[in-house]
C-alpha positions as CSV (number, residue, x, y, z in Angstrom):
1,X,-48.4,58.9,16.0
2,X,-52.3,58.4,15.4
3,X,-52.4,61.4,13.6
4,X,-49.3,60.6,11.2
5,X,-50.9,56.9,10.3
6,X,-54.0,58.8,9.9
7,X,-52.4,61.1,7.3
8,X,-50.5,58.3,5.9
9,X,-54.1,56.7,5.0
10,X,-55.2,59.9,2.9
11,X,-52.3,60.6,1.0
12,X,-52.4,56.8,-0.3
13,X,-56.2,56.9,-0.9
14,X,-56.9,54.1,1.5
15,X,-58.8,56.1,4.7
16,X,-61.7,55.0,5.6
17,X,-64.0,55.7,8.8
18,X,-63.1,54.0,12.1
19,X,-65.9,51.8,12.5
20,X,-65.3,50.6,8.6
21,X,-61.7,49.6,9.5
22,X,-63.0,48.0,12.3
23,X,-65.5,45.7,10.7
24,X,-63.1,44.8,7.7
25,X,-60.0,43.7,10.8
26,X,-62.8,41.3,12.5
27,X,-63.7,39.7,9.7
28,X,-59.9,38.2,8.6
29,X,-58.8,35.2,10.4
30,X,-54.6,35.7,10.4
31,X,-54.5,32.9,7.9
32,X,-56.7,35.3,5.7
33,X,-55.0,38.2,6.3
34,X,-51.0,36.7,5.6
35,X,-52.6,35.3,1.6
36,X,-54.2,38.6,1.1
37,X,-50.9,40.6,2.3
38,X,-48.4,38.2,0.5
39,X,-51.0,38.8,-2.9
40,X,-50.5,42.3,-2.5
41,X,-46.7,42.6,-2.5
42,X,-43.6,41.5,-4.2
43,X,-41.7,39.2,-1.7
44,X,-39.4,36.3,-2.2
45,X,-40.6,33.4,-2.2
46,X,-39.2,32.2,0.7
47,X,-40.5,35.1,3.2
48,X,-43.9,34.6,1.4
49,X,-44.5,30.7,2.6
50,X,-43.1,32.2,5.9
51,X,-45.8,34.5,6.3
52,X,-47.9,31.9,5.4
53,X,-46.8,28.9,7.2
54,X,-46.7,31.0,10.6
55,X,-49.9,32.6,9.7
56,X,-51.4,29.1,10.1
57,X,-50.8,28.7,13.7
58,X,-52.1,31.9,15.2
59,X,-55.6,31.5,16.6
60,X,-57.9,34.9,15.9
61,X,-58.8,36.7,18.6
């Protein structure tokens, strides 16, 4: 399964070392990352304030 995500990364241009993803993951509170994913697709409205209204009560790790 690693392996397959890991090829899935390369064929869409968007691999990037270990310790890179790493960094980029800790530095996005869930809030963060739920604007930055509903930005980057084409979702109905209605699933987009979901993502964001639930995003808001998740604590980061």
């Amino acid at each position: 399964m690693w392996l397959v995500d890991e090829h899935k990364l390369l064929d869409r241009g968007e691999w990037r070392p270990p310790h890179q993803r790493e960094a980029a993951i800790a530095r996005f509170t869930p809030s963060e990352w739920a604007a930055e994913y509903v930005e980057s697709r084409t979702l109905a409205p209605s699933i987009s304030s979901r993502y964001l209204n639930e995003s808001a009560g998740i604590a980061p790790r």
